[in-house]
Structure formats: structure tokens, C-alpha cells
N, C-alpha and C positions, 0 to 999 in steps of 0.2 A: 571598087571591089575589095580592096586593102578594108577601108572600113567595114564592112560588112563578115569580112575576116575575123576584124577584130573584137567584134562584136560574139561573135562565137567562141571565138577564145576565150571572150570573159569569161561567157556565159558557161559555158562547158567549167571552168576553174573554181568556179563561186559554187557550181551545183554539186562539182566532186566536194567541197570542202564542205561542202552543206551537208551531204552524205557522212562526211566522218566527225560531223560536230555532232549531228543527230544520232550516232550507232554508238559514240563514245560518252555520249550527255556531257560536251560542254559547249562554251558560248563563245573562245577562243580561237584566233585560227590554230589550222591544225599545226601548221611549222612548228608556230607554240609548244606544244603539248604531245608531238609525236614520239618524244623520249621515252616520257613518261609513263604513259596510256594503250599503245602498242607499238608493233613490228612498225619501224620505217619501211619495210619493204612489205605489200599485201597484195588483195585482190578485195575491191569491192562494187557488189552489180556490174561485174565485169570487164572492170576498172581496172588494168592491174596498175601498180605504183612503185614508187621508191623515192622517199625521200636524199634528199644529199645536202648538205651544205644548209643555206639559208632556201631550200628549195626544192623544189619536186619536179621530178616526169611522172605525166601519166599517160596511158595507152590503153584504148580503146579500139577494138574494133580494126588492129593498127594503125591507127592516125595518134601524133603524139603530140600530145600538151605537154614542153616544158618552161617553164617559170619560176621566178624568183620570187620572195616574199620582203619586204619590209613593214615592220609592223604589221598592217592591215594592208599592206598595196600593192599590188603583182607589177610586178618587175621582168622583164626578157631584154634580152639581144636578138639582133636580129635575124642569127643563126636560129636561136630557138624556136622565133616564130616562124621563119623559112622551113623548121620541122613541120610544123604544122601544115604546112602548103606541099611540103615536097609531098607528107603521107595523108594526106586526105583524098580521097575519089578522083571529089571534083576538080578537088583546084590545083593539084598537079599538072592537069592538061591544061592550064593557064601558061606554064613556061617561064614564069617570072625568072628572071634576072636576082640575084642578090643584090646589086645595084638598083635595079629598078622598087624594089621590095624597101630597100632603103632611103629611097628618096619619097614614095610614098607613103613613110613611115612619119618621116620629116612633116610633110604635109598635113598629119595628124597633131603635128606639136603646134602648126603656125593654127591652128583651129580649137589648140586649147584641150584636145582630147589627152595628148600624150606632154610626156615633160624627157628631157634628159634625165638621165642621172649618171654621172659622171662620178666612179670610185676611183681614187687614185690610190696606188700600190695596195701591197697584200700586207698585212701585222705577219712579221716575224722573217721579213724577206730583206735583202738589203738592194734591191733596184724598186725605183719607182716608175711605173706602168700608171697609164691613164686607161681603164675599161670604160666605154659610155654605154651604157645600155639603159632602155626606155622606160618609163614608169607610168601607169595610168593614172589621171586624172579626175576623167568623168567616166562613169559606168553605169548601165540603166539604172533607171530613167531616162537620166540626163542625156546621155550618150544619141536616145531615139529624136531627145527634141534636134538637134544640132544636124542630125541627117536629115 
């Protein structure tokens, strides 16, 4: 079910970010170009948003997509995607575990779909911190053949 999840999350991420390439005409992701072009914080097709950092929450409907960006690759922890599960309809009533949510997270990486990404410390801090949090891989297409 995790996959199938995760699957939605892409897809929900790619299709908001598609909405503000298309409303702003350009070709970039939006992280890119949110300075620039407009409000880090909006509403679009009922989308509302807010950019932060290297990343966004978005909220629909109350169910909330947040995600990180590199370059072109969405990036979460497992907290963020556990947002998505706690506020969604459906898969609330699943009950998952953060543990359990994290080990079939895991299970996605031994499958080639997910990767670590591992940042160590913050620029301008003086302790060094290990964050791991996940990065995608494969995304449709590829993503359907593998299921």
C-alpha cells in the first residue's frame, strides 16, 4: 500500500508543479523560480501553498503534500510523507505506525524506487547533525512497470 502511496504523492507533486509552470510560462521547477515570478505563499485550483526553504507544502482538499526539491527530484522524510497518510480520507484509517511507514519506505530503496539522501549538518551552524531523508528515483512510467 506504501507504494501505491507513493505513487500519488508523486503524482499529486509533478501535477501541482505543472499547474505553476503552465500559469507562470516557464520550463523550470517551480522551487527555481518562486522568488522571482510570484508569492511563495498562494492558492491555485484549490491548491493552497507555501513555499520554505528548498521546498513546499501543499494542501488540498486537507490532505497535505510536503516535499523537498533538489534540482529536479522530490525529496521528504518520513514525517512529511506520514503527513500525507495521517490527512488523507483513506489512509488514515490504515493506522500505520511511523515505524512501520519507515521500514516500508526502506523496502522501496532495496527495489530501486527510492534512494537515501543523507545531509549532514546545516551551513552556518556549529554542530553536525546527520538528516536522512528519501529521494526519488523512478517516477511514471517507470515506477508502473516495477509494480
Amino acid at each position: 500500500m506504501i507504494e501505491k502511496i507513493l505513487i500519488e504523492y508523486v503524482k499529486f507533486i509533478r501535477s501541482f508543479e505543472n499547474l505553476l509552470k503552465d500559469k507562470y510560462k516557464q520550463d523550470i521547477n517551480p522551487c527555481s523560480f518562486s522568488r522571482d515570478f510570484f508569492e511563495r505563499k498562494g492558492i491555485i485550483e484549490g491548491i493552497e501553498y507555501w513555499f520554505h526553504g528548498g521546498g513546499c507544502t501543499a494542501e488540498k482538499d486537507g490532505v497535505i503534500y510536503a516535499y523537498d526539491i533538489g534540482v529536479n527530484e522530490i525529496q521528504f522524510s518520513q514525517w512529511k510523507f506520514s503527513e500525507l497518510i495521517r490527512t488523507h480520507p483513506d489512509y488514515q484509517k490504515l493506522n500505520y505506525s511511523p515505524e512501520f511507514v519507515e521500514y516500508e519506505l526502506y523496502q522501496l530503496i532495496n527495489k530501486g524506487i527510492l534512494d537515501w539522501l543523507i545531509i549532514e549538518g546545516i551551513e552556518g551552524t556549529n554542530f553536525g547533525c546527520v538528516f536522512m531523508s528519501y529521494r526519488v528515483l523512478l517516477e511514471a512510467p517507470y515506477i508502473y512497470k516495477i509494480l
